[in-house]
N, C-alpha and C positions, 0 to 999 in steps of 0.2 A: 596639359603635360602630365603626365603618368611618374609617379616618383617612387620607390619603396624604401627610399631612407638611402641605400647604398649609393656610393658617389660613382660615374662611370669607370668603369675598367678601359685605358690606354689600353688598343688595340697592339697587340708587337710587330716591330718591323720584319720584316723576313730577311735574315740575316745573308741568303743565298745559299750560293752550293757550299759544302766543308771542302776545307782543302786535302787533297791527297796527300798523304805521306810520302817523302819523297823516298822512303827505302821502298813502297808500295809500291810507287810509280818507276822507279829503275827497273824492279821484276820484272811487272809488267811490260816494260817495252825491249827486255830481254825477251821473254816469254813470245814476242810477233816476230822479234829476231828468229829466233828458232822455229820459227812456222813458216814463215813467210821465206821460202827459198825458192832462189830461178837455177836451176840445172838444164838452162841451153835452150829453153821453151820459155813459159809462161810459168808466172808464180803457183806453187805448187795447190796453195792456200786459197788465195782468191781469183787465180787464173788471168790476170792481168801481166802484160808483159814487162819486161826489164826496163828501167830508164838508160840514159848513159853510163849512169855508176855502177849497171849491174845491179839495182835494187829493183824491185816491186815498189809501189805507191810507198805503200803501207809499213814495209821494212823501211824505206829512206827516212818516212817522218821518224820511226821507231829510234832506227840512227841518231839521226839531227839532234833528238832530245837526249841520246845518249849522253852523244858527245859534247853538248853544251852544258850537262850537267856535272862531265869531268871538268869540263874549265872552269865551272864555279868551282868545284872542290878543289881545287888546287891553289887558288888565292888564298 
């Protein structure tokens, strides 16, 4: 066994992704709000048609996380 005096170096965990910001992440899913528009056709953005609510895929989820982020803040 091979030794040069130094004790081993603890490999570190990998802590994972960092968390977003949550004022970061509001912009940003303003920012697909404002891209992602259906005018009577297919989203203008990524060309996918409207669901029921009148959203593209991509604008609904944008939505979704809107709006569950208003009901946090309001508690």
């Amino acid at each position: 066994m091979l030794h040069d005096g130094d004790p081993p170096q603890p490999v570190p965990k990998n802590p994972g992704p960092i968390p977003i910001p949550a004022d970061v992440e509001r912009a940003e899913m303003r920012s697909v709000l404002l891209r992602h528009v259906v005018n009577g056709g297919n989203c203008r953005a990524c060309g996918r048609p409207p669901d029921h609510t009148g959203y593209c895929w991509a604008a609904r989820v944008a939505y979704e996380r809107l709006r569950s982020d208003w009901r946090r803040s309001d508690l």
